[in-house]
Residue, then its C-alpha position, 0 to 999 in steps of 0.5 A: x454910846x460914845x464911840x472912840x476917835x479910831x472907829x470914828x476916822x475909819x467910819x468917816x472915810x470909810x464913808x467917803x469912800x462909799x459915797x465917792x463911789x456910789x455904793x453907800x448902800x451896798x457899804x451899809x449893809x456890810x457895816x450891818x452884817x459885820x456888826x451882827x457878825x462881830x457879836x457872835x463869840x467866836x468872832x470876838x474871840x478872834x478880834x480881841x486875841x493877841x496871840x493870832x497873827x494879823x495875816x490869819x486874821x486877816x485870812x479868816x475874816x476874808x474868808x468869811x465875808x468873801x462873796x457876802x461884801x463889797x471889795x471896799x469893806x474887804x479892804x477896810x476888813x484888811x486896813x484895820x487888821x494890818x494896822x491893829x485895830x480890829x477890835x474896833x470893827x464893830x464900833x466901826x460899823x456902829x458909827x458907819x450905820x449912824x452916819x448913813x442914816x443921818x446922811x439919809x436923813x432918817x431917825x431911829x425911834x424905837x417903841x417899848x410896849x408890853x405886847x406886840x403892836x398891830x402894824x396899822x397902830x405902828x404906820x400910825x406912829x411912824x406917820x405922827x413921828x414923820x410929820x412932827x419931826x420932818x424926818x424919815x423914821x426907822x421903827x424898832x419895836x420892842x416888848x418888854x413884858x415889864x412896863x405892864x401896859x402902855x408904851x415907851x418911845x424914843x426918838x433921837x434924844x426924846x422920850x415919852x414914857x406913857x407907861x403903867x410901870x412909871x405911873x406905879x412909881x409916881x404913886x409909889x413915890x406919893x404914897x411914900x410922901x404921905x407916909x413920911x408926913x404922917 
């Protein structure tokens, strides 16, 4: 996803400042409960209504992560309010996660198959991607009744599509072939 320029300056010194101060991964798991908050209806309601002042935005959204966050992200929370922007805290948060874990040197892959994977099979790819691509990796599983059997992976801009749903479409496509030049 192509996040815009406001939430890729906010996210970059917002990093700054985390690493300057020694809390990136405090700041991390902020930027992930914000952006896990910032799905919630209600919560997009609140940021993308015109009609609410920014000092009672500003009043319920440190309401709600008083407490639950570092003083750093409440202050970004009030930045971002005072100045317009708070429709862009979750693309904030999105490129503040990013940067983090490239920062960590970590990779996100994430592995689509139609059944739940056993956690030794899981530790095996997590290895295999490890040692191919020298880089610590975050695995997300997904399930995904519709590949059939088989599996997807993605990692970065990689992917391996070992699935029994793309091999009916090639012998779809095959077949259709055939039938064309009949």
């Amino acid at each position: 996803m192509n996040e815009s320029k406001i939430s890729v300056r906010y996210s970059k010194a917002l990093f700054e400042s985390a690493v300057e101060k020694n809390v990136l991964d405090r700041i991390y798991q902020d930027m992930i409960f914000i952006l896990e908050t910032c799905s919630v209806d209600e919560m997009k309601e609140l940021l993308d209504n015109p009609v609410i002042r920014p000092s009672k935005k500003t009043e319920i959204l440190t309401g709600i992560f008083k407490g639950y966050v570092d003083k750093l992200t409440i202050s970004l929370v009030k930045l971002v309010v005072n100045n317009g922007r708070e429709s862009f805290l979750p693309g904030i948060s999105r490129v503040f996660i990013k940067q983090t874990k490239e920062y960590k040197g970590i990779t996100e892959s994430v592995l689509t198959t139609a059944v739940k994977v056993d956690e030794r099979i899981k530790k095996q790819i997590t290895d295999l991607i490890t040692n191919v691509f020298k880089t610590k990796v975050e695995l997300k599983e997904v399930v995904d009744k519709d590949i059939i059997g088989g599996f997807v992976l993605r990692v970065e801009d990689n992917l391996m599509d070992a699935s029994v749903r793309k091999r009916l479409r090639k012998i779809e496509k095959e077949l259709k072939g055939i039938a064309i030049l009949s």
